[in-house]
matplotlib code that plots the C-alpha trace (Angstrom):
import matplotlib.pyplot as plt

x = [120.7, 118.3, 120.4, 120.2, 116.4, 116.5, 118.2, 116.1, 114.0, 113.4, 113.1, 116.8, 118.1, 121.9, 121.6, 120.5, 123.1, 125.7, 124.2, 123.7, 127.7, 128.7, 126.4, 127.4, 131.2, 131.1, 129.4, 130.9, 132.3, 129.5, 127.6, 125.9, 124.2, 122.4, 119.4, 115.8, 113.6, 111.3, 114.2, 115.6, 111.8, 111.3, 115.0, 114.3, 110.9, 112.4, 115.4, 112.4, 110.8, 113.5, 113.4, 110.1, 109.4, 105.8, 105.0, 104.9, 106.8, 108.9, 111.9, 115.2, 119.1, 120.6, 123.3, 121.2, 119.5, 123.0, 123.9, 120.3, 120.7, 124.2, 122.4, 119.4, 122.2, 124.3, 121.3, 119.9, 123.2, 121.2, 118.5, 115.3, 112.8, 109.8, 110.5, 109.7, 112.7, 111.4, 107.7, 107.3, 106.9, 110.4, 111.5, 109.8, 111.2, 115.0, 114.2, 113.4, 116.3, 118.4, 116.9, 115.4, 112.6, 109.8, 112.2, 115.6, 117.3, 115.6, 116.9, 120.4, 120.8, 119.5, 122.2, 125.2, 124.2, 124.6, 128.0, 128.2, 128.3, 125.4, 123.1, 125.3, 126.3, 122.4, 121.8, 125.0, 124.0, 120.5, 121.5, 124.0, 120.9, 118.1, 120.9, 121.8, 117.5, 117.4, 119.7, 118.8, 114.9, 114.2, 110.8, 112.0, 113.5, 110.0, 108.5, 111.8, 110.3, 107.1, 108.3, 110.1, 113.9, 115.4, 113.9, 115.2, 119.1, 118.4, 117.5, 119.8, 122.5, 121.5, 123.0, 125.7, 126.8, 125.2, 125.4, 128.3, 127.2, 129.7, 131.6, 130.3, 126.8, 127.5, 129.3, 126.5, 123.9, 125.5, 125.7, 122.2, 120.8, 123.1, 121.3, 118.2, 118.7, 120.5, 117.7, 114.4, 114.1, 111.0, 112.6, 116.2, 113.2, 111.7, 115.3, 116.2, 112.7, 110.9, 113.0, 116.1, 118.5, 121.3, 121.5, 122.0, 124.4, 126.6, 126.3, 126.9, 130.2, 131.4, 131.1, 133.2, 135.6, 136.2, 133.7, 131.1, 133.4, 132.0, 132.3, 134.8, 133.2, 135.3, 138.0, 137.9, 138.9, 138.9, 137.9, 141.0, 143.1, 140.3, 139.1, 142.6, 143.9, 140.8, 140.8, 144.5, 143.5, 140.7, 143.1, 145.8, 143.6, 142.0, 144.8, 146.4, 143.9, 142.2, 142.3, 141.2, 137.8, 137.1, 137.6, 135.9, 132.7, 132.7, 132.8, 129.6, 128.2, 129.3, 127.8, 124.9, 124.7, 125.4, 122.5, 120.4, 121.5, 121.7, 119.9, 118.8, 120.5, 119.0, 115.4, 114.5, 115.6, 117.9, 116.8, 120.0, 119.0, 119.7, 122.8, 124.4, 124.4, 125.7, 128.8, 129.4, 129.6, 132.1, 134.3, 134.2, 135.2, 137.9, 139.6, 139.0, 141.6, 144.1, 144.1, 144.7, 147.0, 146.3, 149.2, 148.4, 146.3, 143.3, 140.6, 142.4, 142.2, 138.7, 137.5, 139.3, 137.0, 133.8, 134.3, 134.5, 131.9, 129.9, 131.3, 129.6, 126.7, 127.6, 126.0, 128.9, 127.7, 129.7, 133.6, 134.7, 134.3, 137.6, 139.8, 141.9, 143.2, 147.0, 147.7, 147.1, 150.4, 149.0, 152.5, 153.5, 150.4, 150.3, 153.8, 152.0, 154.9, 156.1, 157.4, 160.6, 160.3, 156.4, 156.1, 152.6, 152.2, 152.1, 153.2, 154.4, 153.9, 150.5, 150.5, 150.6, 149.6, 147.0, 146.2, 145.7, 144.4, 146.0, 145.1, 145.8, 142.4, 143.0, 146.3, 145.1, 143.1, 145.4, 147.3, 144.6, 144.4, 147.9, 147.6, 144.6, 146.7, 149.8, 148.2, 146.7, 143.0, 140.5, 139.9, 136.3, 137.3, 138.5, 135.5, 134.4, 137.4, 137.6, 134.3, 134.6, 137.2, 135.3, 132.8, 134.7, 136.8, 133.6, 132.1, 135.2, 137.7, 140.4, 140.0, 140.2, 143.5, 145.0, 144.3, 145.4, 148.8, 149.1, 148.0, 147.8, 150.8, 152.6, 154.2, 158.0, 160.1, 158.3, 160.0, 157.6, 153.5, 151.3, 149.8, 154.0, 155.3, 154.9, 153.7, 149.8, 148.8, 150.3, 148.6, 145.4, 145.9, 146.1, 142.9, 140.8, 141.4, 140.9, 138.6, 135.0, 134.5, 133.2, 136.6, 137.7, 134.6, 135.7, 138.8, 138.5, 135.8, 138.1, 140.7, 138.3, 137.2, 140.9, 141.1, 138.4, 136.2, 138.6, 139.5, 142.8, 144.2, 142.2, 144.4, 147.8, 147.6, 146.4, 147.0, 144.2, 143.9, 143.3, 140.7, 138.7, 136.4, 134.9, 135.1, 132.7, 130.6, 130.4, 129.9, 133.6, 135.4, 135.2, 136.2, 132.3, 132.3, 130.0, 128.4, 130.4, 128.4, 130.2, 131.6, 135.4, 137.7, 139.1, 142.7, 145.2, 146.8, 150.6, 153.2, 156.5, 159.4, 160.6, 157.0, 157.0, 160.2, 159.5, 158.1, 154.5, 152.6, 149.0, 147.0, 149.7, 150.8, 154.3, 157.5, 156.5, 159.1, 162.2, 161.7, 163.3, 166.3, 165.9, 167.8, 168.1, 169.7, 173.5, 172.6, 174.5, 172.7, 173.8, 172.3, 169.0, 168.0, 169.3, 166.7, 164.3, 164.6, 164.7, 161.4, 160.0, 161.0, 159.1, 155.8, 156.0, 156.5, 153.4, 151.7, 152.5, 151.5, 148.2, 148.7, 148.1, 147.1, 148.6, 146.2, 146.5, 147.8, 146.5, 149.1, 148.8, 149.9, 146.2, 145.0, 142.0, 140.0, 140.2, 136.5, 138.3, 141.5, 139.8, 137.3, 140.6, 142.9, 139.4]
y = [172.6, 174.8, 178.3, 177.0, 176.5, 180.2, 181.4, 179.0, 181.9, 182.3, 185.9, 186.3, 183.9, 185.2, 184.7, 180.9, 180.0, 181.3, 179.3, 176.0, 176.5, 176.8, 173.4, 171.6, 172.5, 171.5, 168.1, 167.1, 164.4, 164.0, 160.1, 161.4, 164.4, 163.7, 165.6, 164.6, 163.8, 166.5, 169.1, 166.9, 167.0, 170.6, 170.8, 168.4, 170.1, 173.3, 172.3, 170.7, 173.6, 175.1, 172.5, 173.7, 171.5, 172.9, 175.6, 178.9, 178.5, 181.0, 181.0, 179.8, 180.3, 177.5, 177.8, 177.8, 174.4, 173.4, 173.6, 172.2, 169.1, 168.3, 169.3, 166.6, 164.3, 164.4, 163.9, 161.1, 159.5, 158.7, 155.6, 156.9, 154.9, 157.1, 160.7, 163.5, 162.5, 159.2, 160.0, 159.6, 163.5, 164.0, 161.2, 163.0, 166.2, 165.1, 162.4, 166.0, 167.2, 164.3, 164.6, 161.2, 162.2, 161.2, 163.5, 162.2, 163.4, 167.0, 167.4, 165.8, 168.8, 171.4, 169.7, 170.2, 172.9, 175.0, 176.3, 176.8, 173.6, 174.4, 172.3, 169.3, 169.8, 169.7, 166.4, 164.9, 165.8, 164.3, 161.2, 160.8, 161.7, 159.7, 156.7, 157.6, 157.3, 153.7, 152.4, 153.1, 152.4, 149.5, 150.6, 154.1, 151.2, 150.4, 154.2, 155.2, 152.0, 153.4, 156.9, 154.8, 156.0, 152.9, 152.8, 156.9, 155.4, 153.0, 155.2, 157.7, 155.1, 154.5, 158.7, 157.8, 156.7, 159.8, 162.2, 164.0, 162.4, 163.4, 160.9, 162.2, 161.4, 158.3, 157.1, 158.1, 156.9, 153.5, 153.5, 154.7, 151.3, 149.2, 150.1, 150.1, 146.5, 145.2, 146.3, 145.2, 141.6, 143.2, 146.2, 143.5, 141.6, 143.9, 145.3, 141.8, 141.1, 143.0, 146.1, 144.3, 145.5, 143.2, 143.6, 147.5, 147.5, 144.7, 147.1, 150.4, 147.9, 147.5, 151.5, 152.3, 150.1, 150.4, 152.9, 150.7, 148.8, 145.5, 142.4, 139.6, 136.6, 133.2, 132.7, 129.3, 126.8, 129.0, 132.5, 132.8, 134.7, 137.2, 137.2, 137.3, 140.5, 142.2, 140.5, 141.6, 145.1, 145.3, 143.7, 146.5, 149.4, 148.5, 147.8, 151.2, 153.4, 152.2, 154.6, 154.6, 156.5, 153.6, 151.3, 152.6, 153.0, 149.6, 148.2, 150.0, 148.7, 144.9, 145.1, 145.9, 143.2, 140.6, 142.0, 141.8, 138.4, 136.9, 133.4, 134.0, 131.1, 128.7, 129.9, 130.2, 129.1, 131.3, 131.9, 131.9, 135.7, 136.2, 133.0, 135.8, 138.4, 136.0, 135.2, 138.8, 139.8, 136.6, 138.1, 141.5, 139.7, 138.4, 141.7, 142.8, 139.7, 140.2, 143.5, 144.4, 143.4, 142.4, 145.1, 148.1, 149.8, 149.5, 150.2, 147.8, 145.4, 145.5, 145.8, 142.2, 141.5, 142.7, 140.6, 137.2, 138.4, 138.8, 135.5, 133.5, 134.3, 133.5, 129.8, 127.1, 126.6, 130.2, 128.9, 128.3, 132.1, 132.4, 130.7, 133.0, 131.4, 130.7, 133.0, 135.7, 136.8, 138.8, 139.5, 141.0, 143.5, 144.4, 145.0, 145.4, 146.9, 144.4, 145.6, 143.6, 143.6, 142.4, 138.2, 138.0, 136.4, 132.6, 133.6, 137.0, 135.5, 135.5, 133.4, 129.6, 127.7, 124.7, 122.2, 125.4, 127.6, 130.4, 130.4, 133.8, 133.9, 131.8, 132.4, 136.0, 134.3, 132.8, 135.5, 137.3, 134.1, 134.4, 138.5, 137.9, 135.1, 137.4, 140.6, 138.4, 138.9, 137.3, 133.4, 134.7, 137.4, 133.7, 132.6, 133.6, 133.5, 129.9, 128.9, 130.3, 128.1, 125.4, 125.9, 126.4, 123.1, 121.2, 122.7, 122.5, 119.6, 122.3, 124.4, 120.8, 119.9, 122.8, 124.0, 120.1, 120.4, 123.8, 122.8, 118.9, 118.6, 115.1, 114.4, 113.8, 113.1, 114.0, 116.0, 117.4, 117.8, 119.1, 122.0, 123.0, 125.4, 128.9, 127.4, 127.7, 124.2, 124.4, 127.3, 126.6, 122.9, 124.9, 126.1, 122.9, 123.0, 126.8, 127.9, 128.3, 125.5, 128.0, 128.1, 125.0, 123.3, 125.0, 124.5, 120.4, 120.6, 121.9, 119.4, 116.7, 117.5, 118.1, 114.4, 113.4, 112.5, 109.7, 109.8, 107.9, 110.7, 113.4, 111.8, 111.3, 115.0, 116.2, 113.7, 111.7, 114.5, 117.5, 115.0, 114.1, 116.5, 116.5, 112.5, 112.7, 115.2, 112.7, 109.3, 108.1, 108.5, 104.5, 103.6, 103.6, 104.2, 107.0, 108.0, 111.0, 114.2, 115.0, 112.6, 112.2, 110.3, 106.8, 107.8, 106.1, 108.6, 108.6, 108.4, 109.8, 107.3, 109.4, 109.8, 105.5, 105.4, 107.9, 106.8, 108.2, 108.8, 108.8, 110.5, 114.3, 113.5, 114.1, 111.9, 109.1, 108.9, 106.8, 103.3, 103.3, 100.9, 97.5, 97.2, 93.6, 94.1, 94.9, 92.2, 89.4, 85.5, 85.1, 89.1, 88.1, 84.9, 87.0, 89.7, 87.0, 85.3, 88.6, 89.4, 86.2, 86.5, 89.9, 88.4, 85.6, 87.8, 89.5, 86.7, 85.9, 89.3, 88.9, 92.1, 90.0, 86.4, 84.2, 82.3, 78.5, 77.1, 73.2, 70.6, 72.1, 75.8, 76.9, 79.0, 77.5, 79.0, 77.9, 76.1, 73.9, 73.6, 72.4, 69.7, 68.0, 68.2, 65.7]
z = [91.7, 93.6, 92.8, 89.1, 88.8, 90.2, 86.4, 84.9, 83.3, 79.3, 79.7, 81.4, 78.6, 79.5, 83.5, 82.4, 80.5, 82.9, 85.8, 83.3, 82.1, 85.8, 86.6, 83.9, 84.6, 87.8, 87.4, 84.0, 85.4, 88.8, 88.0, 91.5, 92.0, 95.5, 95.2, 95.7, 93.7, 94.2, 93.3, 89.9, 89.4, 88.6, 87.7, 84.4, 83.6, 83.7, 81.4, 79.2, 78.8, 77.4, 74.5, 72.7, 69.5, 68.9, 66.2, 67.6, 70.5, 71.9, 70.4, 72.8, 71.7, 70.4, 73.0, 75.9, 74.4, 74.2, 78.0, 78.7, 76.9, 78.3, 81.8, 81.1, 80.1, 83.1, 85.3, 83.2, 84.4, 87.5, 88.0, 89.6, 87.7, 86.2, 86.1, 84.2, 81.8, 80.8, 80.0, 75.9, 75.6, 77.0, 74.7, 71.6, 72.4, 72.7, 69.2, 67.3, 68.4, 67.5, 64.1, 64.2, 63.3, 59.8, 56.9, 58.0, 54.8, 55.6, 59.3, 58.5, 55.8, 58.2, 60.8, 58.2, 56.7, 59.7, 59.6, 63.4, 64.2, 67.2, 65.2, 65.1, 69.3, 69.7, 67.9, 69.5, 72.5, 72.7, 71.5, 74.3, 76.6, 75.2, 75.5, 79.1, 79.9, 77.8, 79.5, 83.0, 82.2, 79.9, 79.3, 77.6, 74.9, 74.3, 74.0, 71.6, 69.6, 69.1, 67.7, 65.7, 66.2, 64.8, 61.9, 61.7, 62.5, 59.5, 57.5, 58.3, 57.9, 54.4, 53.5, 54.1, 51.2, 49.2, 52.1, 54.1, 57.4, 60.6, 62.3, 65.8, 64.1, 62.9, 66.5, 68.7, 66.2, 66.3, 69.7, 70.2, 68.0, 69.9, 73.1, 71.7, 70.5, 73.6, 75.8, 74.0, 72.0, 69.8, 68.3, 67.9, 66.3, 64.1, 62.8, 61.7, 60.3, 58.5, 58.8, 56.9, 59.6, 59.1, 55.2, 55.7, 58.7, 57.2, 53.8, 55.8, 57.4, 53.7, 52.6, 55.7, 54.9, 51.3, 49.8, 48.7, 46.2, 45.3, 47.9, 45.8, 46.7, 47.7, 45.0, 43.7, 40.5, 37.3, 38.8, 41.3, 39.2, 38.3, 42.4, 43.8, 43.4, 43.8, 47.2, 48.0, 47.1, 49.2, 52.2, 51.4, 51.2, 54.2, 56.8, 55.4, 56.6, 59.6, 61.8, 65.7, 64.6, 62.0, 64.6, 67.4, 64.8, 63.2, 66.9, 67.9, 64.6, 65.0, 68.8, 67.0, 64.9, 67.3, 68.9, 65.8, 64.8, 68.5, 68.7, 65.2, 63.6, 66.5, 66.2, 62.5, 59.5, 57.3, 53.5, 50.8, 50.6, 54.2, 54.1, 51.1, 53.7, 56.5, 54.0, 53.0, 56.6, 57.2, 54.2, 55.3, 59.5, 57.4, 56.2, 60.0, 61.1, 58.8, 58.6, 62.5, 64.3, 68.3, 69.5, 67.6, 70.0, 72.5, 70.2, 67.7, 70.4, 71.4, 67.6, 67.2, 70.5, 68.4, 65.9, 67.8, 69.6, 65.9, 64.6, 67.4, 65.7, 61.8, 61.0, 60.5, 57.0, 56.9, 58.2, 54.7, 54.2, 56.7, 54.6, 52.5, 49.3, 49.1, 46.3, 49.2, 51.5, 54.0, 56.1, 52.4, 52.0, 55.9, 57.2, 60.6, 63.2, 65.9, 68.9, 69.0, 72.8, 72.6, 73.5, 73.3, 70.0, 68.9, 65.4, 64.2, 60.5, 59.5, 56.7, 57.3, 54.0, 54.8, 52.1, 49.6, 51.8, 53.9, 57.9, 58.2, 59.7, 62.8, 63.3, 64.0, 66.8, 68.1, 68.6, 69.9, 72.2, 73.4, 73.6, 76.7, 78.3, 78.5, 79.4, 82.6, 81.7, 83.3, 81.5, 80.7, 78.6, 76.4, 76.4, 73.1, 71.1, 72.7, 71.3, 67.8, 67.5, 68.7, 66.6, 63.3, 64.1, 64.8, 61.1, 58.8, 58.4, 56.8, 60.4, 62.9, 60.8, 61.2, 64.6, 65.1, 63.8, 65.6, 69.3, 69.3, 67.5, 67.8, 70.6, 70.5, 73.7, 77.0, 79.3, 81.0, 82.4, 79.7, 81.8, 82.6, 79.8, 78.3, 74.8, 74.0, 74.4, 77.8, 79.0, 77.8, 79.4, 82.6, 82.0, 81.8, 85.7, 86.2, 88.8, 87.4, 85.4, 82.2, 80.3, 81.3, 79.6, 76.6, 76.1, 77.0, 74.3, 71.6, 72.4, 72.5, 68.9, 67.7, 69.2, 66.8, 70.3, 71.0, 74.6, 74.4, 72.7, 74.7, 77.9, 75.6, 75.3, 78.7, 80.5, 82.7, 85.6, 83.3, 81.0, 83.7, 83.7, 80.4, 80.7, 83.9, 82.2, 78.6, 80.8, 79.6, 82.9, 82.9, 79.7, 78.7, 74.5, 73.9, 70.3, 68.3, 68.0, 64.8, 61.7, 61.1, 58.9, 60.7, 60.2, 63.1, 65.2, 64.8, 67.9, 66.8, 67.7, 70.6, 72.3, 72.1, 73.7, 76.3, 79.9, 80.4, 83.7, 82.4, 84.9, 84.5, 81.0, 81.9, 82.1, 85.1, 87.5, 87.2, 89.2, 92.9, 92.9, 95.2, 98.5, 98.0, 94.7, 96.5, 99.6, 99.7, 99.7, 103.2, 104.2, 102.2, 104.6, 107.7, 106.9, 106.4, 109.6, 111.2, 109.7, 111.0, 114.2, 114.3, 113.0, 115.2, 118.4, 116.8, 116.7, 120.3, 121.9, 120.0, 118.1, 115.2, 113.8, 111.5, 109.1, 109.5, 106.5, 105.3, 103.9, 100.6, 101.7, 101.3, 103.8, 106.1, 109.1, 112.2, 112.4, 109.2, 111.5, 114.6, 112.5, 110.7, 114.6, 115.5]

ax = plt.figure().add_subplot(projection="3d")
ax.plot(x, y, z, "-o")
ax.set_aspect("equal")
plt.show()
């Protein structure tokens, strides 16, 4: 770094960028750089000063700005806490470079317009920077706030759709707001508020996806036939031409919105203006499930991931909105390729019809479900996907029937432990035990409302060992009737004639053990009183030795102590 700040001179311009090319070579991959602080110091204010933004400053090649910025970046990989790098006027300077700055729609034609594509390196690269410094110093959230940058990335968002905008623009611009919001509550607050943040990303979310074409709402009664194909169209055109820079996009944009919309449905209430958006948004989730399938790809993978992540955060009121109507055939439209080889899916068919509705939906999850549990993830990475189900069976009677019949189905002969298997309800059994307590809580939970709260069948299912848990935790360990948290209908569970006829040990939930046979069923008469005299020759020499004591008996074969026994010998 020291033989670098040596070329750092504007008037040898060519020397500079050599020694910055030869830096930035060497450490493009360097998280560490292991100077001091003094010499990163005068290293960043020399690299700033190479980034004027005032009028009438000397004017600096573009390429030399270039290798500076991607120089500033690599060292803002490093947490010092305040430096030169993240004062606001280092801030300012790499904003106007990013083009975030009062005439977005100006600086985004300048960007584009230049045919060189220098321009466009410059902004990328200063928004990969002024990320880098927000996420190692919260506070540099704040200042980024106050000059206003994501009120620039909303606004820039909204050219999109009139406006050839880059995908490299778009990416890091996403990713920028994400960080922004992750980090500090009041500008995540002032997006959502009075900045209308969620109605523009979820509208930017529908132009990627289908151009801006209008959202078909829920088809229902009389409409469906007019709704229908419109909705089949927009599931088609979408699942034919995702592609993995769509994806990787729409995921920075849906971590931003469960940033946005984080605690928001718990802390204020939600006006039918903002419940519209909230539905659109589930709509446009539902294309996501459908259209993707769990084994296409890693960034297909960890999109599907986004989206439970952003559906932990849509009100229950919003479920409904998952439900695709049974005209739809999603396995006909999509024609996803299966690896014939892959075993990682509870259903390679999509479409499972459910009292007029098609599940698609959540039998997507639950192959996304079966996809973590195969690939030997960590049970937290469930946790999510685990409690949108939850939540969508506790809000919507269609969703607890179904995922009923899918995982609590009813039980025919029992030939083995619940927790024993390779099916779904078996493995996620296994979890209610697991190690940490977190997923385990879960998953008991969403058994326990598939069982309508009723214990009995919690243990029929799980058997008492794997229950117990979530009975300590509810105060029904004993037996003890506790209220419902949520209403259901009073139909009688039924038992299949094989489960009634099968021998259950309640506490595994397996088959109990055949009974032992009794010795004294191939003795003779004669053998039988042998053994027994045998045996009371043993407990009388017992007796005897004192090793033990026979209780008196009275005339009526009651037994008596020996004060009574003494007082009726007088």
């Amino acid at each position: 770094m020291e033989a670098v700040l040596n070329e750092l001179d504007v008037n040898t311009s060519e020397k500079a960028l050599s020694a910055l090319k030869k830096f930035n070579a060497k450490n493009f991959k360097n998280f560490s750089l292991g100077e001091s602080a003094e010499v990163r110091e005068r290293f960043c204010s020399s690299l700033l000063e190479l980034l004027p933004i005032e009028e009438g400053a000397v004017a600096i090649p573009v390429k030399l700005q270039i290798e500076a910025i991607i120089s500033l970046r690599i060292v803002s990989r490093e947490q010092y806490g305040n430096t030169k790098l993240t004062s606001s006027q280092s801030l300012k300077k790499l904003l106007k470079f990013t083009g975030l700055d009062i005439d977005v729609k100006s600086t985004l034609s300048q960007i584009t317009s230049d045919n060189s594509g220098l321009s466009m390196q410059v902004a990328i690269e200063s928004l990969k920077c002024v990320g880098n410094i927000v996420l190692k110093k919260e506070s540099s959230a704040c200042a980024c706030g106050e000059l206003g940058a994501h009120k620039a990335i909303l606004e820039r968002m909204k050219l999109w759709q009139t406006e050839t905008v880059p995908y490299d623009l778009k990416f890091f611009d996403m990713r920028l707001l994400f960080i922004l919001t992750a980090v500090d509550t009041k500008i995540r607050g002032t997006i959502h508020g009075e900045l209308n943040g969620f109605h523009k990303v979820v509208c930017a979310i529908d132009y990627l996806m289908f151009g801006g074409a209008e959202q078909p709402s829920q088809p229902s009664g009389s409409d469906a036939a007019t709704l229908v194909p419109q909705l089949v169209c927009r599931v088609a055109v979408y699942a034919a031409n995702i592609s993995n820079d769509s994806a990787a996009l729409l995921s920075e944009m849906l971590k931003t919105i469960f940033n946005i919309t984080l605690n928001w449905c718990d802390k204020e209430d939600i006006n039918k203006e903002q419940m519209l958006v909230f539905k659109c948004f589930t709509h446009l989730l539902r294309v996501l499930f459908v259209s993707i399938h769990p084994h296409r790809g890693t960034n297909e993978l960890k999109l599907i991931s986004h989206c439970i992540d952003a559906l932990m955060n849509v009100p229950v009121s919003c479920s409904g909105c998952l439900l695709l109507p049974a005209q739809v055939k999603v396995d006909e439209l999509l024609q996803h390729q299966i690896d014939p080889n892959m075993q990682l899916l509870y259903s390679e068919k999509l479409d499972k019809v459910y009292t007029d509705y098609n599940m698609a939906v959540f039998v997507s999850l639950l192959n996304f479900v079966c996809a973590k549990l195969s690939l030997g993830e960590e049970s937290s990475a469930l946790m999510p996907v685990m409690a949108v189900l939850r939540i969508n069976a506790a809000g919507n009677r269609t969703v607890r029937k179904f995922l009923r019949q899918e995982l609590l189905p009813p039980l025919g002969r029992v030939e083995s432990r619940p927790d024993f298997g390779n099916s779904l309800k078996s493995r996620l059994v296994k979890l209610m035990t697991a190690a940490g307590g977190s997923i385990g809580s879960v998953v008991a939970d969403l058994f326990f409302i598939l069982c309508k709260e009723n214990p009995k069948r919690l243990v029929k299912h799980t058997g008492y060992g794997n229950a117990a848990g979530l009975l300590m935790s509810r105060g029904m360990l004993g037996g003890v009737a506790q209220p419902k948290e949520y209403n259901y209908s009073e139909d009688e569970d039924s038992d299949t004639e094989e489960y009634l006829q099968s021998r259950i040990d309640p506490v595994t939930g397996g088959p109990a053990p055949l009974p032992e046979p009794s010795p004294l069923d191939s003795m003779t008469e004669e053998a039988k009183e042998a053994e027994a005299e045998k045996l009371m020759g043993l407990i009388d020499q017992l007796n005897r030795q004192g090793i033990m004591r026979m209780v008196p008996m009275d005339k009526q074969g009651n037994p008596v102590s020996e004060k009574d026994k003494e007082s009726d010998d007088q």
